[in-house]
Every structure is written in C-alpha cells, then in structure tokens.
C-alpha positions in Angstrom: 0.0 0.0 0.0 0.9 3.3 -0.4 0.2 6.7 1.2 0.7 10.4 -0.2 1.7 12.9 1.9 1.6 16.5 1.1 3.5 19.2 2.9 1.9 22.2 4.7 -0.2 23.9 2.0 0.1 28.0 1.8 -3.0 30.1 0.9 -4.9 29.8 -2.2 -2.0 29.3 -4.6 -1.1 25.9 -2.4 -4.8 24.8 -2.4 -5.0 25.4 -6.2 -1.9 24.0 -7.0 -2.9 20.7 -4.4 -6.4 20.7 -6.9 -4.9 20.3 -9.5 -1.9 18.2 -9.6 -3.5 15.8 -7.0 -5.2 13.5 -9.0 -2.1 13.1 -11.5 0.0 12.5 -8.0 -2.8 9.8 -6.8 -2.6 7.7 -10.3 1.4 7.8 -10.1 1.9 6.7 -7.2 -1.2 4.3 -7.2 -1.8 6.0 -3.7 -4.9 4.4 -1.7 -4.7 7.2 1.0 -4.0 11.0 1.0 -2.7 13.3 4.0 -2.3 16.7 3.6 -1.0 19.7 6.4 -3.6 22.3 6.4 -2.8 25.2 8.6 -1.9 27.8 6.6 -4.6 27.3 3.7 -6.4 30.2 4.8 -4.9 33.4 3.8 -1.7 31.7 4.3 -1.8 31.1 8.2 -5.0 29.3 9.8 -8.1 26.7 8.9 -11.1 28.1 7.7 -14.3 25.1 7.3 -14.9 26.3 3.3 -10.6 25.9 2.4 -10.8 22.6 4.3 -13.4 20.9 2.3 -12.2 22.4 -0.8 -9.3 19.9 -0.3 -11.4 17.0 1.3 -13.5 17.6 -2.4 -10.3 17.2 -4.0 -9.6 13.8 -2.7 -8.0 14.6 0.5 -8.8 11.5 3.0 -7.4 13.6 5.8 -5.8 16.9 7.0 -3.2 17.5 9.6 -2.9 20.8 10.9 0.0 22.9 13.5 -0.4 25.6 15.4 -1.7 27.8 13.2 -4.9 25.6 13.7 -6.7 28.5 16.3 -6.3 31.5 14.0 -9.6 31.7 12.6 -12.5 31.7 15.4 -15.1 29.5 12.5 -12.6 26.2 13.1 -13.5 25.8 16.7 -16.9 24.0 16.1 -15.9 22.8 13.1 -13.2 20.4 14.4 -15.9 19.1 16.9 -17.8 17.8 13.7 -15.0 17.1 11.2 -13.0 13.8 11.7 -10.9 14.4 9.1 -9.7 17.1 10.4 -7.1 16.6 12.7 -5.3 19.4 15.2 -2.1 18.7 17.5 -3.3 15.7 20.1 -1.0 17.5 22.8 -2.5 20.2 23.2 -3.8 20.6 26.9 -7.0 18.9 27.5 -10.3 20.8 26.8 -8.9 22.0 23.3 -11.5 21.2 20.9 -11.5 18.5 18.2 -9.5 15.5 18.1 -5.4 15.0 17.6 -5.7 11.3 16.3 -7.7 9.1 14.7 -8.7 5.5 12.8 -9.7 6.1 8.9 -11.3 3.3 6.7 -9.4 1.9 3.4 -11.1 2.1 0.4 -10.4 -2.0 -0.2 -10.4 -2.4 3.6 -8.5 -2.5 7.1 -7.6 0.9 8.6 -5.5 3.8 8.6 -4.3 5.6 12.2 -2.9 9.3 11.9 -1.7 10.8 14.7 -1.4 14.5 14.7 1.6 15.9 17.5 3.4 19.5 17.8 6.5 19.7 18.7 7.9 22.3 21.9 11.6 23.5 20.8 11.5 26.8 19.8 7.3 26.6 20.0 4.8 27.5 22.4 4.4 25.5 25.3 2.3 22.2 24.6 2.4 18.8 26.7 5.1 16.4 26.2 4.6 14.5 22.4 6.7 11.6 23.4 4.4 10.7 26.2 1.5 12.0 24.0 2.8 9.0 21.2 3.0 6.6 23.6 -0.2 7.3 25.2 -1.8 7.0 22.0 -0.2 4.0 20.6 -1.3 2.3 24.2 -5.1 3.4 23.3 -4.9 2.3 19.3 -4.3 -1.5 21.0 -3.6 -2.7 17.7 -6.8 -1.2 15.9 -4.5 -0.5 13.0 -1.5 -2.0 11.8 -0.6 1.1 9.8 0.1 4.0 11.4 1.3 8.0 10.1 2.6 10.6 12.5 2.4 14.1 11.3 5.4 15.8 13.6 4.4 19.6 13.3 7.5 20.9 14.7 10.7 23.3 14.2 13.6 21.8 15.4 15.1 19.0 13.0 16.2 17.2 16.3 13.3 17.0 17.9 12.0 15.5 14.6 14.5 13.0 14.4 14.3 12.1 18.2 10.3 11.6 17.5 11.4 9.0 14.9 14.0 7.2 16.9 10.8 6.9 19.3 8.6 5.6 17.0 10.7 3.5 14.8 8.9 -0.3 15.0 6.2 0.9 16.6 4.6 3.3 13.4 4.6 2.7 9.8 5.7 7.0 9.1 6.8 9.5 10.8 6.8 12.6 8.5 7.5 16.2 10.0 6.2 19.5 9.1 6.1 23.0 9.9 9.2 24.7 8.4 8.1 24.4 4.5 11.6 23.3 3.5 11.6 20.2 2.4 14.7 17.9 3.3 16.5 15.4 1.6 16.8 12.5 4.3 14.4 10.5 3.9 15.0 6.9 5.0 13.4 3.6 6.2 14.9 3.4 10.3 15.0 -0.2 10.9 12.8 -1.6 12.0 10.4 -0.7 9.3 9.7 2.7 10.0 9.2 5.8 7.1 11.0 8.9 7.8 11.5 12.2 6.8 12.7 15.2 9.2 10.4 17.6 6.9 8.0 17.4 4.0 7.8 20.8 2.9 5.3 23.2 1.3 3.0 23.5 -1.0 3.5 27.4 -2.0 4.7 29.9 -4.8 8.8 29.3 -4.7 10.0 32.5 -5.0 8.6 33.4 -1.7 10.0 33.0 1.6 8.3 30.0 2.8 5.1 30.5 0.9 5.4 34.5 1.9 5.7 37.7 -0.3 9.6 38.4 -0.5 9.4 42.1 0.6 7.0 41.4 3.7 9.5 38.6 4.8 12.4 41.0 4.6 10.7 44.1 6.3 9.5 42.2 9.4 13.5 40.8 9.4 14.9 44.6 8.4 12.5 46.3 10.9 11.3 44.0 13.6 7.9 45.5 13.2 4.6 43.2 12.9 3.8 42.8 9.3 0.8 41.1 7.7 1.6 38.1 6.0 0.4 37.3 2.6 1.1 34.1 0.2 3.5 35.3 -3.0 2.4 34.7 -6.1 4.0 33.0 -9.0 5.1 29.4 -9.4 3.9 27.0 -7.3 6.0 24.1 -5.8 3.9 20.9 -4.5 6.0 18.5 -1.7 6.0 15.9 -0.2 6.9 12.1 -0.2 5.0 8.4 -0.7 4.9 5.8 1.6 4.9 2.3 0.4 3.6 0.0 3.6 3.7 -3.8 3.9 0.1 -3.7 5.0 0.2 -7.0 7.0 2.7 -6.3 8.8 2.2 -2.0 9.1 6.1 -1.2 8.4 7.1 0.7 5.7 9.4 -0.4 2.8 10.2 2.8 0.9 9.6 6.6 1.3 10.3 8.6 -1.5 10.2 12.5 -1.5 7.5 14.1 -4.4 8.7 17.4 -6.1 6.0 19.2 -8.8 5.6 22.5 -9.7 2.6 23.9 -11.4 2.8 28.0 -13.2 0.5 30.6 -11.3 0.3 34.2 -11.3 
C-alpha cells in the first residue's frame, strides 16, 4: 500500500496547486490514501471550514494541521464535527476537536494518523513523546498502519520523535518549516522517515510568503501582515509504500512538482 503525503499547504496558490496536480499524483503513485497539512490554507496562516473541504472535495482522505490551527474563530466548532480534520493531540485537554484518529481503506482495514506538535522553539504544549506513547497504548492494535504528522521546528526534535517511534509506526513525516529535506530513509525496523515534508506554496517566496514582507519584518522587527506570493507554485512531499500485514514501511520517497501561477 501506499500513502501520499503533502507538505503544509500555503493560501490559495497551495490549495490550487494541491487541486490540480493531486489526482495526476494519486494515479502515479497508485496512492490508496491522501494526507495533507492544512494550517496555513487560509490566507496563508489558519483553517477556515470552506478551504478545508475544498481539499477534502479534491480527494483529500485527511488533514493535519500545527499551530496555526486556532487562528480563525469558525474552526473551533468545526473540528468538533470534522473527523478528518485533525489538530495537535497534545495540546492541553479541553482543546477542541481530536489529535488522532482510525480512517477506513477504500479495499479495507484501517488507517491511524496521529497529529503531534512539537515544543523546541514553540509554544508551550504537553510532552509529544508521552502524547505517542499514550496513544499507541489506546490504538491496541486497531490499525496496523500507522502516520505521524510531527508539526514541529527543530530538525532534532523531529529526528528524536522518529527514533521513538521506529517499530512501533509505519511513518513519521514532520512539518512546519516548508523546507523540504532530503533524508528520507526507512529506520530499521520498518519505520518511514523524513525530518520535513515541505510546502506547497509559490517558490519564490520566503516559505510561501511575499519576498518584501518577509524581509521588512526581518529589516524592521515591526509586525507585518503576511500574505502568500504569487507565481510558481511548488507541490511537496513524499509516498509511503507499507507492507500492510505487517504496518512497516518499505520505501519513502520524497514528491517534487511545480505547477505556473500568477
């Protein structure tokens, strides 16, 4: 089996880009599952309900998200009735919506993704190594393959998380810093890794950003309004290819497009 896994997608230009190249990345890879980080679709930096089933409509199975996932007020309730949308599980208790979860296959058995933030140079959040664990304790061997989604900045904290995992989890696939990394590797015994997936985004931005806003707020230190860059647009991420009886991965290979925008 395998799994397609898109990096964090930036505004419109990302969600348009995703739209279109998706089903041409679905039919390549003979994907049976898609995963996609949402939490900058909106505007470039939050969730909004209409952005997030825009994707689902595209063929989306489920959506990931970071912190970024509180910016826009609508998401609240709509995490409390979307399962598909996922937000970090270690978040303090009481946060709304759900950080994991058990997805159906199209031909059948079951998919867990689990959704964790990381804390190095992030706000603070509860531990995700004891959030993993906890989690892998309550799955009880619902699912034999399993995707972790490590929103975090650090590229050790990353790697640590996959050390963690690695036997346990089919993937562990980090986000956040919409640079995507060349290391991707199966860590013995049978576990996908990659320290970061990267964007989905105009490239000659920083990270998905206008140029000149990026370099103000650096020049001047001043707050300055975001917005996504136009241009072309570069779609990443990587396929997973899982031995589905026994959940561990075989190969993870990193996915590269680009589409023209304006």
């Amino acid at each position: 089996m395998r799994i397609l896994l898109i990096g964090d997608i930036v505004g419109k230009p990302g969600r348009l880009a995703v739209r279109t190249l998706l089903p041409k990345l679905i039919h390549r890879a003979q994907a049976r599952f898609v995963v996609v980080n949402c939490e900058n679709i909106s505007g470039g930096a939050g969730v909004d309900p209409d952005s997030c089933k825009e994707l689902f409509d595209a063929g989306v199975d489920v959506c990931t998200s970071g912190n970024h996932i509180w910016r826009n007020r609508e998401i609240v309730d709509y995490l409390e009735r979307e399962p598909r949308l996922l937000r970090p599980h270690n978040f303090p208790p009481g946060a709304p919506g759900k950080g994991w979860g058990c997805f159906p296959l199209a031909d059948g058995g079951q998919i867990a993704v689990v959704n964790l933030i990381g804390r190095v140079f992030m706000d603070s959040v509860d531990c995700p190594f004891q959030a993993a664990d906890a989690i892998l304790a309550e799955l009880g061997g619902r699912a034999r393959t399993i995707f972790v989604d490590m929103h975090a900045d650090a590229t050790s904290e990353k790697g640590a998380m996959g050390w963690h995992l690695a036997g346990k989890v089919s993937a562990v696939v980090g986000s956040h810093t919409h640079v995507q990394t060349s290391d991707e590797r199966v860590l013995e015994p049978g576990t996908a890794f990659l320290t970061d997936a990267g964007m989905c985004g105009p490239i000659d931005s920083v990270i998905g950003v206008k140029k000149e806003l990026a370099i103000r707020r650096f020049r001047t230190h001043l707050p300055t309004r975001f917005e996504p860059a136009s241009g072309r647009v570069v779609v990443q991420g990587a396929v997973v290819t899982i031995d589905t009886d026994s959940g561990r991965a075989t190969a993870i290979t990193r996915v590269q497009e680009y589409v023209d925008r304006t």
